[in-house]
C-alpha positions as CSV (number, residue, x, y, z in Angstrom):
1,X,17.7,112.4,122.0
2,X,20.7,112.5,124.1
3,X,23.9,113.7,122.4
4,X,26.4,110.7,124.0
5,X,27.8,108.7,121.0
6,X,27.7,104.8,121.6
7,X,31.2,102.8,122.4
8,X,33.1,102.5,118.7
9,X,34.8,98.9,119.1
10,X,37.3,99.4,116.5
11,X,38.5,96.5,114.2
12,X,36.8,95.2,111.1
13,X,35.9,91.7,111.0
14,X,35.4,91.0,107.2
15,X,36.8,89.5,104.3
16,X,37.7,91.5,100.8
17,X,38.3,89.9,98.2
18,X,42.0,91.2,98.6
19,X,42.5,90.2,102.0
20,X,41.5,86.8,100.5
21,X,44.3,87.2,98.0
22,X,47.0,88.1,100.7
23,X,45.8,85.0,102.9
24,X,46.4,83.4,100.4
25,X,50.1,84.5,99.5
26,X,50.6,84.4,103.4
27,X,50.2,80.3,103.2
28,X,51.6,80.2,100.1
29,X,49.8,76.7,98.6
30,X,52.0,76.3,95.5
31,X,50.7,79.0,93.2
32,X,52.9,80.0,90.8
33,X,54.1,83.6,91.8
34,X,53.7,83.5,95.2
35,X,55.5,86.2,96.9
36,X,55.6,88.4,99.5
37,X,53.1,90.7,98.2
38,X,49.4,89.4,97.0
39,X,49.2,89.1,93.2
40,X,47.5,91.7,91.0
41,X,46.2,89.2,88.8
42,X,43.3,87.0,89.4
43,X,43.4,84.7,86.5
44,X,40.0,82.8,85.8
45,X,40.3,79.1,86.1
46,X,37.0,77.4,84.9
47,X,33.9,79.0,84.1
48,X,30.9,77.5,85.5
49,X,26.9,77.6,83.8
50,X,28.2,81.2,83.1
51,X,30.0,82.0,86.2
52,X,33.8,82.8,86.3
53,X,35.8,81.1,89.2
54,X,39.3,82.7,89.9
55,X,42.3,81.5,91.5
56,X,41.5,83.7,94.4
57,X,38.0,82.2,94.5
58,X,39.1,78.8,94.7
59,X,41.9,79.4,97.3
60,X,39.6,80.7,99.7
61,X,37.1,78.3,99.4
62,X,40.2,75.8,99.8
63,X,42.1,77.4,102.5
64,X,39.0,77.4,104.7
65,X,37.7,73.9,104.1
66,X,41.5,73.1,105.3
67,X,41.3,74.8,108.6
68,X,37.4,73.7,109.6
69,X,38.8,70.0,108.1
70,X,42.0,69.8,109.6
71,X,42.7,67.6,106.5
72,X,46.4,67.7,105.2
73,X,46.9,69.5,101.6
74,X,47.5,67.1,98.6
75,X,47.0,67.1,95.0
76,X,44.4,64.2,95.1
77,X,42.7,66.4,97.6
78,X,42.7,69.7,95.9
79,X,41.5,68.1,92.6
80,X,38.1,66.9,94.9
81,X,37.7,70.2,96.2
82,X,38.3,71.9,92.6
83,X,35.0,69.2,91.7
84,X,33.0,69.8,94.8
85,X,32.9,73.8,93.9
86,X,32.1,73.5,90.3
87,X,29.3,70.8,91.5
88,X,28.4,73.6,93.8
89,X,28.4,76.5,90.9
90,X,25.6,74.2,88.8
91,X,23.4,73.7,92.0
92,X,23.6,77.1,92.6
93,X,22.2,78.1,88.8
94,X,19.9,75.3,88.8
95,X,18.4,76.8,92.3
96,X,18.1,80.3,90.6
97,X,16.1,78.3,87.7
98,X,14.0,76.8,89.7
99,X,12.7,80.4,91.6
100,X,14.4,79.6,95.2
101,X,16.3,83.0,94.6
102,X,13.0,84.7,96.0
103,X,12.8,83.1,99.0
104,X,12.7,85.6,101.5
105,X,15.3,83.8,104.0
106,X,17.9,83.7,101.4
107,X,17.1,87.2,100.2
108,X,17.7,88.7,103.6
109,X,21.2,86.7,103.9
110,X,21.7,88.1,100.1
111,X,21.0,91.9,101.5
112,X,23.7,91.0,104.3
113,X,26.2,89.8,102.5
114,X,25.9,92.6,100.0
115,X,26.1,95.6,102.9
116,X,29.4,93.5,104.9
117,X,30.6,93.3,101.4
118,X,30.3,96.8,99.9
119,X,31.4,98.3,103.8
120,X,34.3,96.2,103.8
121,X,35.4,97.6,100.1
122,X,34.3,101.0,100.9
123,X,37.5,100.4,104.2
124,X,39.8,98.9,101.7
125,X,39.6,101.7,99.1
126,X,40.0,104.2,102.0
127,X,42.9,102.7,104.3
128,X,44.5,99.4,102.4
129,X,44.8,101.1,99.0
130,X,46.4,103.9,100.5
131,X,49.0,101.6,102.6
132,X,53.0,101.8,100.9
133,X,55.2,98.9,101.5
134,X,57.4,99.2,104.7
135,X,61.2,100.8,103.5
136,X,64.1,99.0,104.3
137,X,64.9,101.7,107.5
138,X,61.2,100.8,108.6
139,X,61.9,96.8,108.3
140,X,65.0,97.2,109.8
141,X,64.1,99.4,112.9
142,X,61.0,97.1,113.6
143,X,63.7,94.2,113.5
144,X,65.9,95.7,115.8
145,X,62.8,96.5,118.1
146,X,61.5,93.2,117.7
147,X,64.5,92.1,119.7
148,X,64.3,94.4,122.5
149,X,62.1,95.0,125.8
150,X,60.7,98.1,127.5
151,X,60.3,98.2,131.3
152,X,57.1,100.3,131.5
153,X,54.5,101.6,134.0
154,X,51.2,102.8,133.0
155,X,48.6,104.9,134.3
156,X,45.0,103.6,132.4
157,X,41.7,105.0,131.6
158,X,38.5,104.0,130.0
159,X,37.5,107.8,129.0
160,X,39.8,110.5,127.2
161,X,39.0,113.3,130.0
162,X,40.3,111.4,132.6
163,X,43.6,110.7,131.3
164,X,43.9,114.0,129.9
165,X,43.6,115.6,133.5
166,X,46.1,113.3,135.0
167,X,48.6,114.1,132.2
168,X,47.8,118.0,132.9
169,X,48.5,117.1,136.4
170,X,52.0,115.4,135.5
171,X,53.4,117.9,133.2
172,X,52.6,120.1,136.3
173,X,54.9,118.7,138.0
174,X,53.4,115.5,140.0
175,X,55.5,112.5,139.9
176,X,54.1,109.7,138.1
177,X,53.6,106.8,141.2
178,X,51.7,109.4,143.2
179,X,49.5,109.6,140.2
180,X,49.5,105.6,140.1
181,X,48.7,105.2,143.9
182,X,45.7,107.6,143.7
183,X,44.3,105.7,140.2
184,X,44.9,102.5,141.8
185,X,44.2,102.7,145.2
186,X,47.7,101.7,146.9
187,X,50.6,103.0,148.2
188,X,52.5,99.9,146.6
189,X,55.5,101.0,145.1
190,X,54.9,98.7,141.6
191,X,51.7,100.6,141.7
192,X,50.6,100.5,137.8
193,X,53.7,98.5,136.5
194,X,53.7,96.5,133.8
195,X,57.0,94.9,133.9
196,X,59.4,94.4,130.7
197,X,56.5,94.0,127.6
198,X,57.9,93.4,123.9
199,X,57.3,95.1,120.7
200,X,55.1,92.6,119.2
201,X,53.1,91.2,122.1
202,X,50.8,94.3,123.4
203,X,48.9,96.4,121.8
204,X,49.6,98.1,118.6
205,X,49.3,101.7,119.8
206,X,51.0,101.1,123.0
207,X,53.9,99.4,121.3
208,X,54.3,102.5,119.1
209,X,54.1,104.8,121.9
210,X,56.5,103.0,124.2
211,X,58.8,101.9,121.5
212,X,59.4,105.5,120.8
213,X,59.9,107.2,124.0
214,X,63.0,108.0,125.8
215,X,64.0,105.8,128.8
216,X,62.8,107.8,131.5
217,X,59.8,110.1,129.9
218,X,56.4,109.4,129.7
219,X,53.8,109.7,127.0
220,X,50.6,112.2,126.3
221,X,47.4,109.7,126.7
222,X,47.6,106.7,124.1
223,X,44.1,105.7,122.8
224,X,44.9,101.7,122.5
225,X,42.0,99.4,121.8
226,X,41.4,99.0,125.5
227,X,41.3,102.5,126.5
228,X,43.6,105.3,127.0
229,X,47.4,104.7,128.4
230,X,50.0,107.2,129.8
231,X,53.1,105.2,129.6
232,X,56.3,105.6,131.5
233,X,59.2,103.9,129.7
234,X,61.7,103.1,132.7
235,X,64.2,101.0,131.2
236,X,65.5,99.6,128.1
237,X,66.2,96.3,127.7
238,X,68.4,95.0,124.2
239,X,70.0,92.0,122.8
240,X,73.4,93.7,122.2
241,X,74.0,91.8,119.0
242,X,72.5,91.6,115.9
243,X,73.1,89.7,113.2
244,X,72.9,90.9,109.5
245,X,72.5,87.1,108.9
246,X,69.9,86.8,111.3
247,X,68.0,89.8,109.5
248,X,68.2,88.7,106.0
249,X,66.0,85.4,107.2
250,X,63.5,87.0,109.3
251,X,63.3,90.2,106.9
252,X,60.0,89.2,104.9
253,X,58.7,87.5,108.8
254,X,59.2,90.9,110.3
255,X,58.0,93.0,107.1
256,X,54.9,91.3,107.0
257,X,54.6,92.1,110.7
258,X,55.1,95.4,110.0
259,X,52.6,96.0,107.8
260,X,49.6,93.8,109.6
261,X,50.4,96.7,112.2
262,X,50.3,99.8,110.1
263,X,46.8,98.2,108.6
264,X,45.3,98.2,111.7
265,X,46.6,101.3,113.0
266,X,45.6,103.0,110.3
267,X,42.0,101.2,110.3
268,X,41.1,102.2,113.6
269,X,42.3,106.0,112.8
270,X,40.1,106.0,110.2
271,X,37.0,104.2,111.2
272,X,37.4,106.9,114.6
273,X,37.7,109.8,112.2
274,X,34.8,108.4,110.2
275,X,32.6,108.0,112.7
276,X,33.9,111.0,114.5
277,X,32.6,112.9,112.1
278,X,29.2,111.1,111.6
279,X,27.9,113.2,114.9
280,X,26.4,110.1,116.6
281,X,23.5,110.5,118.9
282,X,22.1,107.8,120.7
283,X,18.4,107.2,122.0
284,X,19.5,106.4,125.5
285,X,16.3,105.3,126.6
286,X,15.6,102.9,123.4
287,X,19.2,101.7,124.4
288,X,18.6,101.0,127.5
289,X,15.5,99.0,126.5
290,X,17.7,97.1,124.2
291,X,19.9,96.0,126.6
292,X,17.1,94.9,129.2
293,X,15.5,92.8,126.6
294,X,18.8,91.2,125.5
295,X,19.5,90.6,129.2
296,X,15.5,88.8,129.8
297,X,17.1,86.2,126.7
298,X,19.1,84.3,129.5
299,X,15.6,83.2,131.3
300,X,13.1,80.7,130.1
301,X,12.2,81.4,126.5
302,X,8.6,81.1,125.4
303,X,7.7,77.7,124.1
304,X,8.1,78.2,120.3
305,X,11.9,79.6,120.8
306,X,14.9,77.9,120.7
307,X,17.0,77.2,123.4
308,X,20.5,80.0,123.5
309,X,23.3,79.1,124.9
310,X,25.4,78.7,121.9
311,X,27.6,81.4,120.0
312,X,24.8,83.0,117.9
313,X,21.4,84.3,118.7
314,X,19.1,81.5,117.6
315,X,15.8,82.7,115.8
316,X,13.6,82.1,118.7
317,X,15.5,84.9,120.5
318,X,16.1,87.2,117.4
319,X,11.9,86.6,117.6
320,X,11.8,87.6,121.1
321,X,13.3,90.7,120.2
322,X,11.4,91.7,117.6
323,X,9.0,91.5,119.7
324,X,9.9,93.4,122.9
325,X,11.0,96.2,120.6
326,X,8.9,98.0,118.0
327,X,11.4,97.8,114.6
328,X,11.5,101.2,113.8
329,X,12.3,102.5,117.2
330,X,15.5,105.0,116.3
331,X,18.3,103.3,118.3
332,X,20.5,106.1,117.1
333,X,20.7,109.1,114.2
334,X,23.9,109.7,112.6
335,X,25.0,112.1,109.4
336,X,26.0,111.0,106.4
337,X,26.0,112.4,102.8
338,X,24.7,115.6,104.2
339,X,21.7,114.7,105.7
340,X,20.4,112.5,108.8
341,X,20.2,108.9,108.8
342,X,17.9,106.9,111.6
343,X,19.4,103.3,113.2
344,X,16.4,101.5,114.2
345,X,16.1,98.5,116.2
346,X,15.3,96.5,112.3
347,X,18.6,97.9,111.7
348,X,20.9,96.9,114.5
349,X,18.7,92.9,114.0
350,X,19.9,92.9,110.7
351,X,23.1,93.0,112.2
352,X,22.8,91.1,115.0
353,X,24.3,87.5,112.7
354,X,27.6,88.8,112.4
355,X,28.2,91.2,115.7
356,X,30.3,89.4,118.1
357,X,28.0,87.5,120.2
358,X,29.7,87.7,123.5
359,X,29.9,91.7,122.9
360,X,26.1,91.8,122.0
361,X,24.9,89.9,125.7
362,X,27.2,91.4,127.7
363,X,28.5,95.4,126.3
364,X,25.5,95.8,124.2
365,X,26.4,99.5,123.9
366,X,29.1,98.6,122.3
367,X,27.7,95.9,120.2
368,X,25.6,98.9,118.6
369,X,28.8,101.2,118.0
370,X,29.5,98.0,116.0
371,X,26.6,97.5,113.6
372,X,25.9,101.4,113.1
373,X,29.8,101.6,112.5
374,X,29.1,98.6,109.7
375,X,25.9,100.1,108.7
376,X,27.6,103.6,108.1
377,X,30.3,102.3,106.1
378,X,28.0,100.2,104.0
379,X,25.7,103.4,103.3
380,X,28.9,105.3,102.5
381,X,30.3,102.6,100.1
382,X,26.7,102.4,98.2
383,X,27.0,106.3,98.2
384,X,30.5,105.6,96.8
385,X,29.5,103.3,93.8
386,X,31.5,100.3,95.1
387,X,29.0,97.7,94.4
388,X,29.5,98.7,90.4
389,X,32.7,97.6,91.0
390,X,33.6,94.4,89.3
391,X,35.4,92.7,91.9
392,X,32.4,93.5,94.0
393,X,29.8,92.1,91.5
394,X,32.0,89.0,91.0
395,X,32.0,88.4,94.7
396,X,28.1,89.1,95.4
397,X,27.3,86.8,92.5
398,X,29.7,83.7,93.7
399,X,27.7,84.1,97.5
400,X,25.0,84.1,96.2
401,X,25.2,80.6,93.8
402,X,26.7,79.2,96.7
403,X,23.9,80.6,99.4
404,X,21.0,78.9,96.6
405,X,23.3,75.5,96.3
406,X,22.9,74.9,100.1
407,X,19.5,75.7,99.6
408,X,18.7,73.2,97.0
409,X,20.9,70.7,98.3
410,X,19.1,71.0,101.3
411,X,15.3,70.6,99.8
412,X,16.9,67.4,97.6
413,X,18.1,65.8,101.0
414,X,15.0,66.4,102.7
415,X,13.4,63.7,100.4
416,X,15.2,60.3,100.2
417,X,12.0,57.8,99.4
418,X,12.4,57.8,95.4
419,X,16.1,56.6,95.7
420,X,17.6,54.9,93.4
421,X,19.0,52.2,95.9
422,X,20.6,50.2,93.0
423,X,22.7,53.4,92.1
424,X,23.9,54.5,95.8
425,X,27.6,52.9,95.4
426,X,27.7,55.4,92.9
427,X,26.4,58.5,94.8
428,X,29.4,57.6,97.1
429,X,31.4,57.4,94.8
430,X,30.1,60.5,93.2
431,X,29.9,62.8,96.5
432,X,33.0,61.3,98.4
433,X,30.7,59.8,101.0
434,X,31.8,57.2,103.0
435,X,28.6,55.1,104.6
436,X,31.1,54.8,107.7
437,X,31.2,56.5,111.4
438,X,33.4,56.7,114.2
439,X,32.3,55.5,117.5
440,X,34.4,56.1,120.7
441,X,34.2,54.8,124.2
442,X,34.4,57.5,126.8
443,X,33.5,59.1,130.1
444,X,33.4,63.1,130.7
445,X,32.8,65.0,133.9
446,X,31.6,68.7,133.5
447,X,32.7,71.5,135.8
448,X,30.9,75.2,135.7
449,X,34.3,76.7,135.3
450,X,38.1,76.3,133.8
451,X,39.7,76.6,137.3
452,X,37.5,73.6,138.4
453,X,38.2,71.5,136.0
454,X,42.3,72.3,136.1
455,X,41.9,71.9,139.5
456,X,40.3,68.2,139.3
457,X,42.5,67.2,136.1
458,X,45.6,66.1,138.7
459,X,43.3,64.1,141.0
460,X,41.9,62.2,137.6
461,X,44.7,61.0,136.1
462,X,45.9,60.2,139.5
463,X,42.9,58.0,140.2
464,X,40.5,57.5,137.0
465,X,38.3,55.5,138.0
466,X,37.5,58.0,140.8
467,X,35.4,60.1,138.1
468,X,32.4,58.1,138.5
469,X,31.8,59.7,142.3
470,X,31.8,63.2,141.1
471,X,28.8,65.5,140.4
472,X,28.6,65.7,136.6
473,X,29.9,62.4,135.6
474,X,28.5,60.7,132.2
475,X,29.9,57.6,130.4
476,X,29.5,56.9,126.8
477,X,30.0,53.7,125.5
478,X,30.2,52.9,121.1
479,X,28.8,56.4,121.2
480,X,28.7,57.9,117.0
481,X,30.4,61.2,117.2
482,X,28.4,62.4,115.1
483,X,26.2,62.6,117.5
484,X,28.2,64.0,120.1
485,X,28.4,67.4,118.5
486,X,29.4,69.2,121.7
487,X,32.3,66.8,122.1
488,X,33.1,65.1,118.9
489,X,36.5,67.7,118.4
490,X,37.9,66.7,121.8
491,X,36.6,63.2,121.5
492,X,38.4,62.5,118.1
493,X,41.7,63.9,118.9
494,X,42.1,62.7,122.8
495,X,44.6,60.4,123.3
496,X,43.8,56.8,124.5
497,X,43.3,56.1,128.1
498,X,44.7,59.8,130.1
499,X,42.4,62.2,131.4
500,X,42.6,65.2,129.6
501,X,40.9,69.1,129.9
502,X,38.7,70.2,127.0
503,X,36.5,73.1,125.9
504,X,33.5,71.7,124.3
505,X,31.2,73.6,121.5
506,X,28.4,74.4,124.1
507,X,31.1,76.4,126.3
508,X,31.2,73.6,128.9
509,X,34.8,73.0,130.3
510,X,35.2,69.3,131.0
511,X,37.7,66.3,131.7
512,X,37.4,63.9,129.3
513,X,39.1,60.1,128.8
514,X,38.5,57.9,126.0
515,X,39.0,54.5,126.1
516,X,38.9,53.7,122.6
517,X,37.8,54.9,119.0
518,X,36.8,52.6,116.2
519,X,35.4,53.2,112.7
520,X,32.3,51.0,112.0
521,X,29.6,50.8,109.3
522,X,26.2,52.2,110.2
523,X,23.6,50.1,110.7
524,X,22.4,50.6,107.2
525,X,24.5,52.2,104.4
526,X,21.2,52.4,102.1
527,X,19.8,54.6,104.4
528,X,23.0,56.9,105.3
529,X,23.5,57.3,101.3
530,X,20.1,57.6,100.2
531,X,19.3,61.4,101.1
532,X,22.1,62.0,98.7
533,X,20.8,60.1,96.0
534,X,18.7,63.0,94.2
535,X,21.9,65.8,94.0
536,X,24.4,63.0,92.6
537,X,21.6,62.0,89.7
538,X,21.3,65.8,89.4
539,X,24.6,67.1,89.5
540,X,25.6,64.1,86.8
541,X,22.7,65.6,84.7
542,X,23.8,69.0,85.6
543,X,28.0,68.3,84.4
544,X,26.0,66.7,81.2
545,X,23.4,69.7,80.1
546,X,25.1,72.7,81.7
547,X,28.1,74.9,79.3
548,X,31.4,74.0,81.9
549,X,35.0,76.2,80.6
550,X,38.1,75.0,82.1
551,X,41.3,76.9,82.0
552,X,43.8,74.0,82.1
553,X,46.7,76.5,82.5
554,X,45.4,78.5,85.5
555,X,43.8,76.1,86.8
556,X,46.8,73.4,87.3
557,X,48.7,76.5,88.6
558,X,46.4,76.4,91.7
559,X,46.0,72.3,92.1
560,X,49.9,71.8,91.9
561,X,51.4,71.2,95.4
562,X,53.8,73.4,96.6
563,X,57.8,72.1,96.3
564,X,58.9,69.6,99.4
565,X,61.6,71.9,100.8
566,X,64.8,70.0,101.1
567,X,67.3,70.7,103.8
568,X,70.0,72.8,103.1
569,X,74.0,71.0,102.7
């Protein structure tokens, strides 16, 4: 095999249980003792058909049904959300009853969650745990930064040798635009300049770097998340007054700053000195079939695939690939607890579900760095014991009731016929379903790009009813957004009667104007409540049978809103 190591993209994209805790603190939803810091405690606030659910559970169950929602935060509606999880907790024990656990579909998502999940505690333990808090000189200098500018010109690289050999050849004496008109390919004197940048809008490496050099000098090669850098700092930029008022408002703002950056400078030094030390070879040719076969997805697939074109692979593609590629074909062979492991092709499919999807079709070499990079951290935290952890067993048991609720929820929904009909005002009463739908009038005209459509918005406003002569022109008319998936976000928060741009779900870029929304009853509520009918009887049987623990204490700590801040006198 050859010796090369794949691309590392740095950057870990998962969510510990303590992350969850400091998202928390960061919104700050009324909790008593919410601080700057995330809280040490977790208390337990109910304890569902023997399973605990914490504070910290609840708040990031709540947090993210807020964002994909867009609903506003209210006691009424924290309350139905505190209901809708422990409805959730007795589906999910009832599923494990009734043997759905050994389905093999929700096994493998079980086995997923379970390596993300012991990888991304494995990280923690080794880089967040280790993290002090920011000292005052450290919050006060980033501040003080934070208010300044450096004028800066770079030289960049996308391999270490390069940039090492041009720094050789500066320290030798070369200026620095000579060095810039050869890299770039002009004699233009603002050859490589970046212009005045700030502390906390470029990358966190190159900040650091030209934050702390000299007005003047230039840097050894900076390894950024986009390659390597040589910076020259040419001047300083500052606001000449600062305000020990100012400071004492934006302190915990600037600390907290501070300390996102030092986690993810200190994440990427460690996942590179990890996986540094892993000795990575890669089986270029197995590679290189990877990527052709990932390439063939964007043709025709073969008649029992899905259609792509979305943000995942769909699993007529994942299919595909299986079968281009035999599974165990080593991708890759790294070290690891003092022996050899193999990445095969079934490993870098497992996963494919949570690799960026952009990165995987288009840098799939680096879309590999990224699962064996997961897959070696999830080996070394089994290695490690972290999955005897207790916040770890907590949080791979609550996944896993939730995983089995959908499950059953979806095998009771598939089956509306025995209905009670004469019982569905209660179901929507029980499920907060609302037999309602919003229709909108509205006309969209596609465009392969974002530069098209900007550059046809002007003429549409100008002259609407123009629209209607362009390539790419449909009109919808009482159309249900539920049925408009693609466009029901742009749809529903348009305003009335102006042509304006949108990015659709499908990746489409199109101008859209909507004449009017309405909300309307379906055609028949029976039928839009009665796949519901069979969780509500068995959820109220569920709350009747199954042993339910609330905390009342901890628990009205998290469903009390936070204060209405009042204005100062």
């Amino acid at each position: 095999m050859p010796t090369t190591a794949p691309e590392m993209a740095l950057g870990l994209d998962v969510l510990t249980r303590r992350i969850g805790l400091a998202v928390a603190a960061v919104l700050c939803l009324g909790v008593a003792g919410c601080a700057s810091d995330a809280p040490e405690a977790d208390p337990v606030i109910a304890v569902v058909d023997g399973l605990e659910m914490t504070a910290d559970d609840y708040l990031r169950s709540y947090i993210d049904y807020l964002v994909t929602t867009g609903q506003n935060d209210t006691e009424a509606l924290r309350q139905r959300h505190f209901e809708a999880l422990v409805d959730a907790y007795l589906l999910g024990a009832e599923a494990e009853r009734r043997g759905l656990a050994a389905d093999s579909a929700l096994d493998a998502a079980s086995a997923l969650a379970r390596r993300r999940l012991v990888g991304a505690r494995y990280y923690e333990a080794s880089v967040l745990d280790t993290l002090a808090a920011p000292a005052e000189a450290d919050v006060r200098r980033a501040y003080q930064l934070g208010t300044e500018q450096r004028v800066v010109r770079q030289l960049y690289f996308t391999d270490a040798d390069s940039a090492q050999a041009a720094y050789a050849r500066l320290q030798a004496g070369r200026p620095f635009l000579e060095e810039a008109w050869d890299l770039y390919g002009t004699r233009d004197s603002t050859a490589g300049s970046l212009g005045a940048v700030s502390y906390w809008q470029v990358d966190d490496a190159f900040a650091e770097a030209a934050f702390g050099t000299p007005v003047g000098e230039v840097t050894p090669p900076v390894r950024s998340r986009l390659g390597y850098h040589i910076i020259k700092v040419e001047d300083r930029l500052r606001n000449p007054v600062l305000s020990e008022d100012e400071f004492a408002r934006r302190r915990k703002g600037v600390e907290s700053q501070l300390r996102l950056r030092r986690r993810r400078l200190e994440g990427d030094s460690f996942v590179r000195d990890f996986m540094g030390r892993r000795n990575v070879a890669v089986n270029g040719p197995a590679l290189r079939a990877l990527q052709q076969a990932v390439a063939e997805l964007e043709g025709d697939p073969p008649p029992d695939a899905q259609q792509g074109g979305g943000e995942a692979f769909t699993p007529g593609e994942i299919h595909v690939l299986t079968e281009a590629l035999q599974p165990q074909t080593p991708l890759a062979t790294f070290d690891l607890g003092g022996r050899q492991r193999v990445f095969t092709v079934e490993d870098y499919l497992f996963w494919l579900d949570v690799l960026p999807f952009s990165e995987a079709r288009n840098r799939t070499g680096a879309s590999l760095g990224r699962a064996l990079r997961n897959e070696a951290l999830a080996q070394a935290g089994e290695a490690a014991g972290v999955a005897d952890e207790p916040e770890v067993r907590h949080e791979l048991a609550r996944m896993d009731r939730l995983r089995l609720a959908d499950a059953l929820r979806a095998r009771l929904r598939a089956d509306s016929s025995a209905a009670d009909r004469a019982r569905l005002g209660q179901v929507a009463d029980r499920l907060a379903l609302d037999p309602r739908q919003t229709v909108a009038d509205f006309w969209v005209v596609s465009f392969e790009s974002r530069a098209e459509a900007e550059g046809a918005l002007a003429a549409l406003r100008a002259s609407p009813a123009s629209a209607e002569a362009r390539p790419g022109f449909e009109r919808f008319e009482r159309q249900p957004l539920a049925e408009a998936r693609d466009l029901a976000a742009a749809v529903r928060s348009a305003p009335l009667g102006e042509p304006v741009l949108a990015a659709t779900g499908d990746g489409r870029w199109v101008v859209l104007r909507v004449a009017d929304r309405a909300v309307e009853a379906t055609g028949d509520a029976a039928d839009a409540l009665a796949p519901f009918a069979a969780e509500a009887g068995l959820i109220e049987r569920l709350r009747a049978e199954r042993p339910i623990e609330i905390h009342e204490e901890a628990l009205a700590a998290v469903l009390r809103p936070p204060p209405v801040p009042t204005a100062p006198r």
